[in-house]
BALO-887546 format. One record per residue (C-alpha): residue in one letter; x, y, z. Coordinates in steps of 0.05 Angstrom, whole numbers, padded with zeros to 5 digits, always signed. Layout:
# residues N
aXYZ...
# end
This chain:
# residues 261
x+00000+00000+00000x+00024+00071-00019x+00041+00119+00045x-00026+00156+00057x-00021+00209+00098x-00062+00203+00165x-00112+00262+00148x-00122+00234+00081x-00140+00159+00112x-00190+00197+00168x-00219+00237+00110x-00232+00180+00061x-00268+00137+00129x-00319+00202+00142x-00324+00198+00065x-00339+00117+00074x-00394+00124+00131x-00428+00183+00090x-00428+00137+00023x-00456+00075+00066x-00512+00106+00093x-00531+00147+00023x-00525+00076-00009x-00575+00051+00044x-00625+00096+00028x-00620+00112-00045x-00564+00072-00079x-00508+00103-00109x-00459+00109-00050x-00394+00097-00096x-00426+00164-00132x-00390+00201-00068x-00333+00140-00055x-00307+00135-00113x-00291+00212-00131x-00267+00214-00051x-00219+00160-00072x-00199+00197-00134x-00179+00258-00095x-00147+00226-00044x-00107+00174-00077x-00088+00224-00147x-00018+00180-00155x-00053+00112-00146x-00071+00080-00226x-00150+00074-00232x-00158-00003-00227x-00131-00007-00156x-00182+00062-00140x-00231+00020-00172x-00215-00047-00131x-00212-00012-00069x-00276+00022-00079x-00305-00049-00084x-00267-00079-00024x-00308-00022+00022x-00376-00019-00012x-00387-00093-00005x-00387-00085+00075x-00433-00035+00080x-00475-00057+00027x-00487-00125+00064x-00499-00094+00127x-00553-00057+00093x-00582-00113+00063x-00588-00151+00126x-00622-00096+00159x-00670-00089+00105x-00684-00168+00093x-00700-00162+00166x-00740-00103+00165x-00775-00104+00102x-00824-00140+00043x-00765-00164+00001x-00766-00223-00048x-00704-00260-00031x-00715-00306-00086x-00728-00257-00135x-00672-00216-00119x-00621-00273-00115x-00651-00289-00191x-00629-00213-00214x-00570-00219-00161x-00532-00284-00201x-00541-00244-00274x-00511-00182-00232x-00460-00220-00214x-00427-00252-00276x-00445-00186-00310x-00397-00147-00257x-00353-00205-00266x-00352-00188-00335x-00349-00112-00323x-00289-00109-00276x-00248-00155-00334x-00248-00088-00376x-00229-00049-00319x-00161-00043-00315x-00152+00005-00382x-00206+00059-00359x-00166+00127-00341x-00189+00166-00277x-00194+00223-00329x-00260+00198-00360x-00285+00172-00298x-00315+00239-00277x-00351+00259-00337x-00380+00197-00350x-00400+00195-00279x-00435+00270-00289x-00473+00242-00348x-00493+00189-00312x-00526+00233-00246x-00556+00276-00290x-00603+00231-00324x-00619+00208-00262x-00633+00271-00234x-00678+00291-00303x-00720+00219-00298x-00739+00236-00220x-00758+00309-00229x-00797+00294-00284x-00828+00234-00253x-00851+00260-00184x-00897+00198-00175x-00847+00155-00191x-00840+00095-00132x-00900+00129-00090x-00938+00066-00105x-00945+00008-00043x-00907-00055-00066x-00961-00095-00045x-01009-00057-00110x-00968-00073-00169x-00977-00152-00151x-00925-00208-00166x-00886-00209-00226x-00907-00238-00293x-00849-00280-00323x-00837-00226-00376x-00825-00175-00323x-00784-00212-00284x-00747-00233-00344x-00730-00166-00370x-00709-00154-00287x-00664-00205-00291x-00634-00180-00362x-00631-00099-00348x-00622-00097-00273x-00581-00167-00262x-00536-00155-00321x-00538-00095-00357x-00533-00059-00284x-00479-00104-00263x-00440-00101-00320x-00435-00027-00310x-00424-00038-00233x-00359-00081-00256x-00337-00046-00303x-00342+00039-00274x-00382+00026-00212x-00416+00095-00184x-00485+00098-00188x-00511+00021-00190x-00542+00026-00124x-00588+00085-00157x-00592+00051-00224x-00626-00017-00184x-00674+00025-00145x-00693+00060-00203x-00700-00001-00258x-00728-00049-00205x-00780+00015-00191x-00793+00022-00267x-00791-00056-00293x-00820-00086-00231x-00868-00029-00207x-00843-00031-00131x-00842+00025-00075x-00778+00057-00066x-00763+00027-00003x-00776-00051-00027x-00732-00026-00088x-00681-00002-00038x-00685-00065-00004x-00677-00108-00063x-00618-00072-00094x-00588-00080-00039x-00583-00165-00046x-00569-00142-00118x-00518-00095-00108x-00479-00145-00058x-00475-00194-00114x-00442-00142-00164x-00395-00119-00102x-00374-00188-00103x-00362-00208-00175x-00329-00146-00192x-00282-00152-00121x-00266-00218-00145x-00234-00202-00207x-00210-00142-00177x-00169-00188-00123x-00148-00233-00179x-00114-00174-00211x-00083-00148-00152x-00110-00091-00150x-00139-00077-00077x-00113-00033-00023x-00133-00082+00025x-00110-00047+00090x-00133+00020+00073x-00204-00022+00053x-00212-00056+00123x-00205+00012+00153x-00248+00051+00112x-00297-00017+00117x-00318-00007+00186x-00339+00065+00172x-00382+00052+00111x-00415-00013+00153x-00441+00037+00205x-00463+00083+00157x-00498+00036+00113x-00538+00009+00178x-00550+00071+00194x-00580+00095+00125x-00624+00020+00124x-00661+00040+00188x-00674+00114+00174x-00699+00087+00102x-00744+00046+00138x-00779+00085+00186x-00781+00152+00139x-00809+00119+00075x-00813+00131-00004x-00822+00204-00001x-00756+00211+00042x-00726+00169+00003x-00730+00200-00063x-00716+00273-00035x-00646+00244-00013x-00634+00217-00089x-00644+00291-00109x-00603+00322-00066x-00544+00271-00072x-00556+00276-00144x-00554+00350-00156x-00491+00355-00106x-00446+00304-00133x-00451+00330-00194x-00430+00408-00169x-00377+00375-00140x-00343+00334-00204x-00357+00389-00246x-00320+00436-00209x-00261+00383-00199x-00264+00374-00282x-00261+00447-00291x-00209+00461-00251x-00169+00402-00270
# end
């Protein structure tokens, strides 16, 4: 592991907690890890930001799904269905990896939140609904689930990362017509899955800070209890105001570190 200064390290674990319990709620923790890992690390090569990344976001996202298994109407089968396409897909995603640049991370990142941020404003409905009204899913829903969010979402998740907590919440909303919340709670099983595929190849590479990780771990497993419970209790409407305002910020923030780059 490179010598990281002792600020930097505290820094990146504040950064850790607040991107565990934004991933609870919303998805899209890595949205605020990754970049913090970007300017903190600026001499380490992409892959090992990337592996790294992965390495922390898989402990807080299981403590998160735990909590929300727990806690809430989740299909377990259903999501371990979309879970094992997410997998190989991040599998597959974290193969091409290695040869992405931090350079285009960011505005393929800003791209990325602000077409998320354009869908929710102009769908203010959107995941208001109670799970329990849309009904089971048909075998062509579930189908296209496993395809666009098992897949297609992890594919992305292996292969760039940020966002794919958001992306589940908001495909498993759209293709399988649940509440914000149960979406929540299944892209969380999900998003495990696609932590773990993508931190295998990752580890097969060699390209994990794994003592910095462990550190930075424990912070992003409170925070991503933390953010399951709150979730819970405040509801959809809560929910989707904290998507918006992660959204909007995030994206301030890279474009100000791309300008001034």
């Amino acid at each position: 592991m490179p010598d990281i200064p002792l600020t930097t390290v505290l820094v990146l674990c504040l950064a850790a907690a607040a991107a565990g319990w934004i991933d609870a709620v919303v998805g899209g923790g890595g949205l605020l890890l990754l970049p913090a890992l970007l300017l903190g690390l600026p001499q380490v090569p992409a892959a090992h930001v990337l592996g790294t990344n992965k390495a922390v976001a898989i402990v807080g996202t299981s403590g998160a799904a735990l909590t929300y298994v727990r806690r809430a109407p989740v299909d377990v089968g259903t999501a371990a269905r979309i879970g094992s396409a997410a997998l190989a897909g991040s599998m597959a995603g974290a193969s091409f990896a290695a040869g992405i640049s931090s350079d285009v991370l960011r505005p393929v990142i800003m791209a990325v939140l602000l077409a998320v941020a354009a869908f929710v404003l102009l769908r203010p409905a959107f995941g208001t609904a109670s799970a329990s009204a849309a009904g089971p899913a048909g075998p062509r829903r579930l189908a296209a689930a496993i395809l666009v969010c098992g897949a297609g979402t992890g594919f992305y998740d292996g292969l760039v990362g940020p966002g794919t907590g958001t992306f589940l919440v908001l495909s498993l909303t759209a293709v399988l017509r649940m509440d914000l919340v149960t979406a929540s709670a299944t892209a969380k099983i999900v998003n495990v899955c696609t932590n773990l595929g993508a931190l295998a190849m990752f580890a097969y590479q060699g390209t994990v800070l794994w003592r910095l990780a462990a550190v930075m771990a424990v912070f992003n497993l409170a925070g991503g209890t933390a953010g399951a419970h709150m979730a819970l209790k405040k509801g959809s409407g809560f929910v989707r105001i904290v998507l918006l305002v992660v959204v909007f910020s995030l994206v301030a923030r890279l474009a100000h570190e791309q300008w001034s780059a």
